[in-house]
Structure formats: structure tokens, C-alpha cells
matplotlib code that plots the C-alpha trace (Angstrom):
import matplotlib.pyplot as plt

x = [-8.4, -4.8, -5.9, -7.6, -4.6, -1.9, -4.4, -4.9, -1.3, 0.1, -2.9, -1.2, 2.1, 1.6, 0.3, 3.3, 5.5, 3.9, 3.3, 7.4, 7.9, 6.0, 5.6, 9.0, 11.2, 10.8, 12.2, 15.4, 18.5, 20.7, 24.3, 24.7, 26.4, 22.9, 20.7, 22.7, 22.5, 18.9, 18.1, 19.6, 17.9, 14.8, 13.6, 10.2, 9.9, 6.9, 4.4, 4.5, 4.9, 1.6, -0.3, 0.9, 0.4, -3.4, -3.4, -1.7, -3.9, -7.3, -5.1, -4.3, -7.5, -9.2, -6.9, -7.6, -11.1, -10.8, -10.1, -13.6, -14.2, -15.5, -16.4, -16.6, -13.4, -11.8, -12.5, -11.5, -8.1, -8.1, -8.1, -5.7, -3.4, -3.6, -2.8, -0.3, 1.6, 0.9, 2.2, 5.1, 6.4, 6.4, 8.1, 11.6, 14.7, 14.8, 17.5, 17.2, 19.3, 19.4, 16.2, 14.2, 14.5, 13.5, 10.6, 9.4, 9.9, 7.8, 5.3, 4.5, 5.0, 1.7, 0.0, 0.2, -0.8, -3.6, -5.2, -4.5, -6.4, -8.8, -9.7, -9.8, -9.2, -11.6, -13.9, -16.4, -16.4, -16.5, -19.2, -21.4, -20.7, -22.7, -25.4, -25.9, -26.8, -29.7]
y = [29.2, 29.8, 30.2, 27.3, 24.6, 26.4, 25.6, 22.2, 21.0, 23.0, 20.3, 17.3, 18.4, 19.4, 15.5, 14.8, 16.1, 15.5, 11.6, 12.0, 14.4, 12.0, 8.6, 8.2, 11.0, 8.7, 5.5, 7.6, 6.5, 9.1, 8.7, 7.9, 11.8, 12.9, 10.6, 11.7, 15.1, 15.0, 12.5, 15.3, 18.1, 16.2, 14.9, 14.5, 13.8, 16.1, 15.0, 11.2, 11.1, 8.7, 12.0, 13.9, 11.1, 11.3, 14.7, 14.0, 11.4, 13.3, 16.7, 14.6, 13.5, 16.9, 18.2, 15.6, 16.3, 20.1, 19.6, 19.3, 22.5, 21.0, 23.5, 21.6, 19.7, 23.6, 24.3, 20.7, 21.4, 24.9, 23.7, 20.9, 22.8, 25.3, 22.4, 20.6, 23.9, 24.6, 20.4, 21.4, 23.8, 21.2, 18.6, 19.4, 19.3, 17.7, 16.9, 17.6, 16.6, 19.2, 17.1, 16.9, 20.7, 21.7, 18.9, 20.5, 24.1, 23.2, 21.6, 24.6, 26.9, 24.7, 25.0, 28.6, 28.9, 26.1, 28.0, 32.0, 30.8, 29.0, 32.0, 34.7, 34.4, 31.1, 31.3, 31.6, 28.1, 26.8, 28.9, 28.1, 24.3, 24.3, 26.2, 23.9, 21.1, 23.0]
z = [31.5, 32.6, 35.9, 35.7, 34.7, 37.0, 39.9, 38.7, 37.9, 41.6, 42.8, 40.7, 42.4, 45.5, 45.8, 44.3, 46.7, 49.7, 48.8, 48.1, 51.4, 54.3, 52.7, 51.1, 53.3, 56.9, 55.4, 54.4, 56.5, 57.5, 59.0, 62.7, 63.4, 61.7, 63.6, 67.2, 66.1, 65.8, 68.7, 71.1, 69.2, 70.3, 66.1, 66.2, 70.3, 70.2, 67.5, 66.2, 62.8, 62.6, 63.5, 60.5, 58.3, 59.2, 58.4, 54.8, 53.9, 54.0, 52.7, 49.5, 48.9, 49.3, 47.1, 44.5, 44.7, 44.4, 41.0, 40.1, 42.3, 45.1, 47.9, 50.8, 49.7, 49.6, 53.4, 54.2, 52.6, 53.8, 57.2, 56.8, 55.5, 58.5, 61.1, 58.8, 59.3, 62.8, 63.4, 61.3, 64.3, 66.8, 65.2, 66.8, 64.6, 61.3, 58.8, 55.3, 51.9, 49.2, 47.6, 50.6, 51.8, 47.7, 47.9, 51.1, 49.7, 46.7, 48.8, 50.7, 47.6, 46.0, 49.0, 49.0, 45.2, 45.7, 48.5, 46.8, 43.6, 45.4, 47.8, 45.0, 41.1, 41.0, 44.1, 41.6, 40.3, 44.1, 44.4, 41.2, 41.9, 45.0, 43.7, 40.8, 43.0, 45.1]

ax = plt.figure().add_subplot(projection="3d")
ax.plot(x, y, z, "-o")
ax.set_aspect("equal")
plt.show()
């Protein structure tokens, strides 16, 4: 049962943090040395930000509905988390405050649990919901 809630409230705040990490995070200003800094750096000059906002968007809701178990929702976030990650190396330089960088280390710290519990200590309910419906 412990098992259980930890996976449930890292779901609750990983969508948390990533609705505070890409929704509220690009509308931040920063000061014009930071925003020359990271213009010459080349900030986000390889992916748009619009394409990992498409990736969040379905990410949150696949998390939301793994909380009932959901398999299909599990691979869905399983491999929207893998790309999220992979985008995240081509996004050039970025600047973060002491909030942000914590926000986007707890994001990634959720993901991590989400996906270990998810994978091991409760693949069985994922399992046992899909064979319930056949």
C-alpha cells in the first residue's frame, strides 16, 4: 500500500512541476546580460519550445491516467518520457534560478520513481487491469 501512494503522489507532482517547469518557466523575464548570454549560447535555436510543449501535454495526461493503472497509458508515458529527455539535450543553453534548476531536478527525480515503480514493484496491477477487461 506504501508502494502504492508514493507512486501516486510522485504522479500528482511530477504534474505539478512540469505544469510549473514549461507552462509557467518560458514567460519568466530574465535580465538582458542573461538573455545575450544565452542568445550567443544558441537558447533553444535547436528545438522550438512549441515542440516540447506537445510532448508535455500528452505526458501529463498519461501520467494522470496511470493512476488508475492504466497499461497502455504506462508505455505512452514510458515513451514520452524517453523523448522528453532525448529533446532536453538539444535545446542549447538555458538559464536557470535556484527555483527553476530544483523544479526541473524534482521533475526528473518523479519521473525516474514514476517509471522504477511502474516497471517493477507494481507491474502487477498494470498487468491484472488489462486482463480484467478481456
Amino acid at each position: 500500500m506504501k508502494l502504492e501512494m508514493t507512486f501516486r503522489l510522485s504522479i500528482l507532482a511530477l504534474c505539478f512541476s512540469s505544469f510549473f517547469l514549461f507552462y509557467v518557466t518560458g514567460s519568466l523575464e530574465y535580465t538582458s546580460d542573461i538573455v545575450n548570454a544565452m542568445a550567443w549560447h544558441g537558447f533553444n535555436s535547436q528545438i522550438p519550445h512549441w515542440l516540447k510543449l506537445s510532448i508535455v501535454g500528452p505526458l501529463q495526461v498519461s501520467a494522470l491516467v496511470m493512476l488508475s493503472f492504466n497499461l497502455i497509458a504506462r508505455n505512452i508515458f514510458a515513451v514520452l518520457s524517453t523523448i522528453g529527455l532525448t529533446i532536453s539535450i538539444f535545446e542549447g543553453v538555458a538559464a536557470y534560478t535556484a527555483v527553476e534548476i530544483f523544479i526541473v531536478q524534482v521533475y526528473y527525480l518523479l519521473t525516474g520513481i514514476v517509471l522504477t515503480l511502474s516497471f517493477t514493484s507494481l507491474s502487477e496491477h498494470f498487468n491484472s487491469s488489462s486482463r480484467s477487461k478481456r
